[in-house]
Each structure stands twice: as structure tokens, then as C-alpha cells.
N, C-alpha and C positions, 0 to 999 in steps of 0.2 A: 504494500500500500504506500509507500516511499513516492511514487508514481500521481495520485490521487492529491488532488491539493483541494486547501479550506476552501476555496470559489466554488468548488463542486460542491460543496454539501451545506455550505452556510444560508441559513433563512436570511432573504432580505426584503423590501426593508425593515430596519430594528425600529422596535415602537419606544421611544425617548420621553424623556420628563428631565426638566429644570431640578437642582440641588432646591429651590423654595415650592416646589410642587408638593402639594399636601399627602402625607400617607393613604388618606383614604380614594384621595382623586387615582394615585398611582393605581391603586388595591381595582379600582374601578377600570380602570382602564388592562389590569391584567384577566382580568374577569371578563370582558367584552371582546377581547382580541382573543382570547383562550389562549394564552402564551404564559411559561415560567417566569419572568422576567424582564421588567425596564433597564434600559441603559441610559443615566445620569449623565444628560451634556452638561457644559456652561458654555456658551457662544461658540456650541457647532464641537467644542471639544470634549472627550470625556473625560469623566473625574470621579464615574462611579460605577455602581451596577447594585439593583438589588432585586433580589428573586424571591421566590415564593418560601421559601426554608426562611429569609428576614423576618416575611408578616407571618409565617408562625410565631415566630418570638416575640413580634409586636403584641400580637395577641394574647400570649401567656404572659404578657408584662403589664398591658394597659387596658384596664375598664376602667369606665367604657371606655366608649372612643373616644380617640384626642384630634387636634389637631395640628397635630406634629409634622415639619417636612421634612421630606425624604431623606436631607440630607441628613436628620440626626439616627438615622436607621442603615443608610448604603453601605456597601463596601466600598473603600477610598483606593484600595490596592487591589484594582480590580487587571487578572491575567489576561492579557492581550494577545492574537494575533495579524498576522495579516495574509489575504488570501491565496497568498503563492508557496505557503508553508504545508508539507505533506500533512495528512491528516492523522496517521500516524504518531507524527512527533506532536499535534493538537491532544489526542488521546493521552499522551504521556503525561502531558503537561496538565490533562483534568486531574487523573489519579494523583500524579504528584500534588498537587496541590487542595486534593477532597473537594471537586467542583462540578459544577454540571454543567457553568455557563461560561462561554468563552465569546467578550466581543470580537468584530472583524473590522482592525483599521485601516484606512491606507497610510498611505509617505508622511502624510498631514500629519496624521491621530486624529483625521473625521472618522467616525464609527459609517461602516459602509454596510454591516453585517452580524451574523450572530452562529457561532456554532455550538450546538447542544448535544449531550449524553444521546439525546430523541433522534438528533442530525444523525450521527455516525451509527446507530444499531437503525436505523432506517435503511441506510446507505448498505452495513454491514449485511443485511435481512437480504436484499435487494440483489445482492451478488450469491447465496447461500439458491443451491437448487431446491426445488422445490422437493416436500418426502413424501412417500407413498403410505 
């Protein structure tokens, strides 16, 4: 899979939210797009990411609801790629790091993309023959 690079498998485009976007606006919007996870610009840049494993913990932390924004919740060191990198070495870097969600930037660090645990066992599924 050395061969196979993140452009091929990455979902785009990524659904984004501002560092002062509200918890629940975010919560709202992962709910309506049915996706794991917002990716945190600030003017087009990223500077976060946070996914649905975060508003678990929102929730076992805050009743009720607050109105808290996102960014007192994101991840600030959030693990990047970009889409000419095998997908392979993308995998490595989820395990290594206990993740599911890896953005896709280009040259800039404008988020172009998103590759997910879902991306690569889709992908993986997808090449596996069918069994009798």
C-alpha cells in the first residue's frame, strides 16, 4: 500500500468551525452532516480538530449545557497530513498516536481534506475479495 496515497481515500470537503464556535453549534453540525469530527480553522488555517470521543467528555463533564466554545474543548496538536503521503504511513501515524482522525493539508496548512479509521477499512474492504 506504499503505492496508495491520502488523495485517494481522504473525505472532502472537511466540515470546519471557528476556535469561538459554540460547543453545541459544533455538536449540531456533526449530527446533521453525520460525520466524527470538525476541523478548527482560524482565517482558513488550522489550529485544531475535535471529534466525537471530545463531546463524550463534554458531556460526562457539563450539565447541563453550556455555552462553551470549541476552543476550550479541541485538540490544539492536532496530527496532520498531506495528500501525496502513502496511506500506509497515514495508518501508522493513527495507531501511533491513538486516533481516528487525521486532517488533509496542503503546502499552505489550508485543510483540503480528512482521512478517517472509516476512510482506510473502507478502502481496505474494497480491495479484500468478496467470501463465499
Amino acid at each position: 500500500m506504499d503505492d496508495i496515497f491520502v488523495a485517494r481515500v481522504m473525505s472532502s470537503p472537511v466540515q470546519t468551525v471557528t476556535p469561538d464556535t459554540l460547543v453545541e453549534d459544533a455538536a449540531e453540525k456533526l449530527l446533521e452532516e453525520e460525520i466524527g469530527s470538525v476541523v478548527v480553522v482560524d482565517d482558513g488555517h488550522l489550529v485544531g480538530i475535535l471529534t466525537n470521543t471530545d463531546f463524550v467528555q463534554i458531556v460526562a463533564e457539563r450539565q447541563p449545557k453550556d455555552r462553551t466554545p470549541v476552543s476550550e474543548h479541541m485538540s490544539d496538536t492536532a496530527v496532520t497530513t498531506t495528500a501525496q503521503i502513502p496511506i500506509a504511513q497515514v495508518a501508522e501515524s493513527m495507531i501511533e498516536h491513538g486516533i481516528h482522525h487525521v486532517p488533509v493539508v496542503d503546502e499552505e496548512g489550508a485543510v483540503i481534506g480528512m482521512v478517517t479509521t472509516t476512510d482506510l477499512a473502507s478502502y481496505v474492504s474494497d480491495l479484500q475479495p468478496a467470501r463465499a
